[in-house]
C-alpha positions in Angstrom: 6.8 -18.5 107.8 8.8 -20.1 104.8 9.1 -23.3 104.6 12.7 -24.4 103.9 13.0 -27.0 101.0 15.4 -29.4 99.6 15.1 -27.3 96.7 15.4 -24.2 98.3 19.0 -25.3 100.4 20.2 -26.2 96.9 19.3 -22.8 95.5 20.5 -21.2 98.6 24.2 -22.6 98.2 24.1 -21.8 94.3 23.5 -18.3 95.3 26.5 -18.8 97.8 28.6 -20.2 95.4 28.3 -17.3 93.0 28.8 -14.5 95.4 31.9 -16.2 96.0 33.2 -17.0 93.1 32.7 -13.0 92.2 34.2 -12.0 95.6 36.9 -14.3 94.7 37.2 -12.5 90.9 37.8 -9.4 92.7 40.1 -10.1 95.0 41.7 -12.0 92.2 41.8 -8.3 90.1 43.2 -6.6 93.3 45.9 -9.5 93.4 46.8 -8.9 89.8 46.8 -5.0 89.9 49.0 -5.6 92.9 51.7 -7.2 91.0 52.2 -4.7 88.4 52.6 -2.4 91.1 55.2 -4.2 92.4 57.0 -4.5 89.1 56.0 -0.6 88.6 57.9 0.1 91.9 60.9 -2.1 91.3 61.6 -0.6 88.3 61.5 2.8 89.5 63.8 1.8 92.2 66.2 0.7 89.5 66.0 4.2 87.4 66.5 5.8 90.2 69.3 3.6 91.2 70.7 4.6 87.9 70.4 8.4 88.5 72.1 8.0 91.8 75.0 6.7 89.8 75.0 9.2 87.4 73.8 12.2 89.8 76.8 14.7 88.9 76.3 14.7 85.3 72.4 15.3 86.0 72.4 17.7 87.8 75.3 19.4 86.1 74.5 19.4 82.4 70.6 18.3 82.9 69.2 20.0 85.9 71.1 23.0 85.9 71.4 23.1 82.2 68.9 25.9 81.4 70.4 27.9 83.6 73.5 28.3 81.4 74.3 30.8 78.7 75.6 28.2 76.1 72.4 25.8 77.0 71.5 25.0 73.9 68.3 26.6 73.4 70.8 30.0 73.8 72.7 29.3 71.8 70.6 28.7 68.7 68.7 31.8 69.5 71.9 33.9 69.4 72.5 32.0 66.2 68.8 32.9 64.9 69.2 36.5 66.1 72.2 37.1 64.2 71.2 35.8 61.2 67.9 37.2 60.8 69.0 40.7 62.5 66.8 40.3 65.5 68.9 42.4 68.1 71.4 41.9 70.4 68.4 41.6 72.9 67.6 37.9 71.5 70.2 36.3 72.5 71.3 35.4 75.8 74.5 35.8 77.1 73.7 36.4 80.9 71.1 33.9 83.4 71.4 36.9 86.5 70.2 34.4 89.1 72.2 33.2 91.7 71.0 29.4 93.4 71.2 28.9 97.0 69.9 26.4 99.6 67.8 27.5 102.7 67.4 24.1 104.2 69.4 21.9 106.6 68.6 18.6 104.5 68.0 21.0 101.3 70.8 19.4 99.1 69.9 15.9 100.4 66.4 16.1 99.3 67.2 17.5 96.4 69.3 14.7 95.4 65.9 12.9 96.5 64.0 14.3 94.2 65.4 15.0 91.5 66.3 11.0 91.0 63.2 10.3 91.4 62.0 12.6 89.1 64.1 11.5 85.9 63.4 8.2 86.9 59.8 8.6 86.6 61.0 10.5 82.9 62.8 7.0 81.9 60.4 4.9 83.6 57.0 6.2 81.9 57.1 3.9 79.0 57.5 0.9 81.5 54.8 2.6 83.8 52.6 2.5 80.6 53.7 -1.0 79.9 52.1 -2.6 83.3 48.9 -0.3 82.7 48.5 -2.1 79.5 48.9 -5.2 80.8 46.5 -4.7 83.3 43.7 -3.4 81.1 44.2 -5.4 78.5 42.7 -9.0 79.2 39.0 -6.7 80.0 39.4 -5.2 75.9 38.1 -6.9 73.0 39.6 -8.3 70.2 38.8 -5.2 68.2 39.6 -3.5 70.6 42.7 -5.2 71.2 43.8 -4.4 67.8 43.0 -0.2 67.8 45.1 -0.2 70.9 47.2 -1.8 70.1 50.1 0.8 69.6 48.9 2.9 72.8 52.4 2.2 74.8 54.2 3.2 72.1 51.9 6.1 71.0 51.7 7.1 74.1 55.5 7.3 75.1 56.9 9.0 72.0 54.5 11.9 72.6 55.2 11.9 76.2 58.9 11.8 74.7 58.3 15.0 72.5 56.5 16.7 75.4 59.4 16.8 77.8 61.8 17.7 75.1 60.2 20.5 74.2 59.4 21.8 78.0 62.9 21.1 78.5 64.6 22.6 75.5 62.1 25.7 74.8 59.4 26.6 77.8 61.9 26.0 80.7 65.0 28.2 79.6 62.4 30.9 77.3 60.6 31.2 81.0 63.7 31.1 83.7 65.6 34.0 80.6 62.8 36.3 81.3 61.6 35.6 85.1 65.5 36.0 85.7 65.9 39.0 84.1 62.9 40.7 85.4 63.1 43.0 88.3 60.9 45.8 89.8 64.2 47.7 91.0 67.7 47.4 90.5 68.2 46.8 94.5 66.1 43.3 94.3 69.2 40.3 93.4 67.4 37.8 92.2 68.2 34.9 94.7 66.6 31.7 94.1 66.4 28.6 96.1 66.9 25.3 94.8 63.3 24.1 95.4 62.0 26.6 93.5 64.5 26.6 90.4 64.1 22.2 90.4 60.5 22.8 90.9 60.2 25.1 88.2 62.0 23.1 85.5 60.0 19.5 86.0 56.7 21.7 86.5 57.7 23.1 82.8 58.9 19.9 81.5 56.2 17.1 83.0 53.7 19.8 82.3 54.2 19.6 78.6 55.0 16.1 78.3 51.3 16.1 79.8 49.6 17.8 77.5 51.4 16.3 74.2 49.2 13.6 75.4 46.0 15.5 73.7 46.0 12.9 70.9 45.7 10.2 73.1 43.4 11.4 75.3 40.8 12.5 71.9 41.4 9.1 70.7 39.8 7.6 74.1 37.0 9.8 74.0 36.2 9.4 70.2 36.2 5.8 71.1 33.8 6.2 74.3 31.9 8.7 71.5 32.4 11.5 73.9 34.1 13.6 71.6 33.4 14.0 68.0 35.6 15.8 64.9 32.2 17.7 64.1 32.5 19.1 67.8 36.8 19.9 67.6 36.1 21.9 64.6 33.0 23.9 65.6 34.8 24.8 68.5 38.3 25.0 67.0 37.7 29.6 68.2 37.6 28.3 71.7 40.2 26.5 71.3 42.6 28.5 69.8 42.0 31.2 72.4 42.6 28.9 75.4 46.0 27.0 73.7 47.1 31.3 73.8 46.1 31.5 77.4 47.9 28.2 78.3 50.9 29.3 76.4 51.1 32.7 78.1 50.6 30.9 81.4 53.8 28.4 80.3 56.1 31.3 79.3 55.5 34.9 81.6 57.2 37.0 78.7 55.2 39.8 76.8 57.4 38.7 73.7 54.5 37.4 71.4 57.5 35.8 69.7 57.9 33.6 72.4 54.4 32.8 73.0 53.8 31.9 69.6 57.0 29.5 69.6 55.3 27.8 72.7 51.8 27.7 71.2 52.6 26.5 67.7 52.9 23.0 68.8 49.8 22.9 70.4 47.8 23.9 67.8 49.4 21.2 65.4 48.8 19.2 68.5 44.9 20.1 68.0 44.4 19.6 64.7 46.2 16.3 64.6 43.5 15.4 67.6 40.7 16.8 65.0 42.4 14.0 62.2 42.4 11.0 64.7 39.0 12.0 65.8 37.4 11.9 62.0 39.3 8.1 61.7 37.5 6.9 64.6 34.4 8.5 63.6 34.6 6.8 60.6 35.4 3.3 61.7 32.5 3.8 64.2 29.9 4.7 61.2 31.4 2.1 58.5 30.7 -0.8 61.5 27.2 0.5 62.4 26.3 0.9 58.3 28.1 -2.9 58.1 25.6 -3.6 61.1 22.5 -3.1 59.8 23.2 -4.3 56.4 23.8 -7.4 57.8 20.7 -7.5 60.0 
């Protein structure tokens, strides 16, 4: 049987003491994560506030905007198409789909949705903003430092993303889902759901992956990804960016895909070129390393 010591009721509460000063770190962490989720909520609440306000010309000009002939995306390919001779095919004077609601509290949750919706568009930034803040104080100084543009980074490709889902996937995909038909007896008649759905699936979607650079820049720093590795593979890559591009846009037009996957491949090879800095850095502070020791 052990025999209980002065010294062993001291060590004893020591070991106490530090289990709950660590319990207490945690529950500090989970207190502190849920703050900024508070402040995440709130300020969601107030974009979509702000889209309640605003809903008409939303859904008017925003939502419902690539389903327009003079959309803006039609319009310059009509302009493109006459210039450069490209047929009367190319540009788009008719959407042949006709919107309806199926639902008793359709239109209600649409409005729903859709606010919340652009204001997770406006909020991102902010969204990225509390993330920061919240993985910050665990970085290092050096770390600090290589980060420290991620928000901003971060939201302007996020930015460029949804544009370009917006502006060229969404209308290049509803032009040629809504003009394709199996027989001349099918009307195209689309519900509301599926036409909102469609459009953020399109626009988030891309907004996602314009986030590539970010995402090879956290990997090059974990040393998970390497620019030796991007370029070796740079066939594969290629190949899936035109299977991911003729996923985005349905359309045989191999115009059209190449319009979609263009970005993405300047989106690769600008990966490849922020991979190669940070595999630099890496090398130049392990050389500096074991010169000094």
């Amino acid at each position: 049987m052990r025999k209980i010591t002065g010294k062993s009721i001291v060590d004893s509460i020591k070991n106490k003491g530090k289990n709950l000063e660590a319990e207490m770190s945690f529950f500090d962490h989970l207190e502190v994560l849920r703050w900024h989720l508070i402040r995440s909520a709130i300020a969601i609440v107030i974009f979509m506030s702000l889209a309640f306000t605003y809903y008409d010309f939303i859904f008017d000009t925003i939502i419902m905007g690539p389903k327009k002939p003079d959309f803006w995306t039609y319009r310059m390919m009509c302009t493109i198409g006459n210039k450069f001779n490209l047929g009367a095919d190319f540009c788009v004077t008719k959407i042949p789909i006709r919107i309806i609601n199926t639902e008793m509290a359709g239109q209600f949750t649409l409005q729903i949705n859709s606010a919340l919706l652009i204001a997770l568009i406006l909020g991102f930034p902010y969204l990225l903003y509390e993330i920061w803040r919240f993985v910050k104080p665990a970085l290092t100084e050096i770390e600090r430092k290589s980060a420290s543009g991620f928000v901003f980074y971060a939201t302007l490709l996020f930015a460029l993303g949804v544009l370009f889902g917006y502006y060229i996937v969404s209308p290049l995909s509803i032009n040629f889902l809504a003009n394709y038909t199996v027989s001349p007896e099918i009307e195209n008649t689309i519900t509301i759901d599926s036409y909102l759905s469609s459009v953020a699936t399109l626009s988030l979607g891309s907004g996602i992956i314009f986030e590539l650079p970010i995402v090879i820049f956290i990997l090059s720093k974990i040393g998970i990804m390497t620019p030796q590795f991007m370029r070796s593979s740079r066939r594969y890559a290629v190949v899936i960016i035109l299977i991911i591009a003729a996923v985005i846009t349905p359309t045989p037009d191999i115009l059209t895909m190449l319009t979609v996957s263009a970005p993405l491949f300047l989106l690769y090879e600008l990966s490849i070129v922020i991979a190669a800095k940070v595999y630099k850095k890496k090398m130049k502070a392990e050389l500096d390393f074991y010169r000094k020791s």
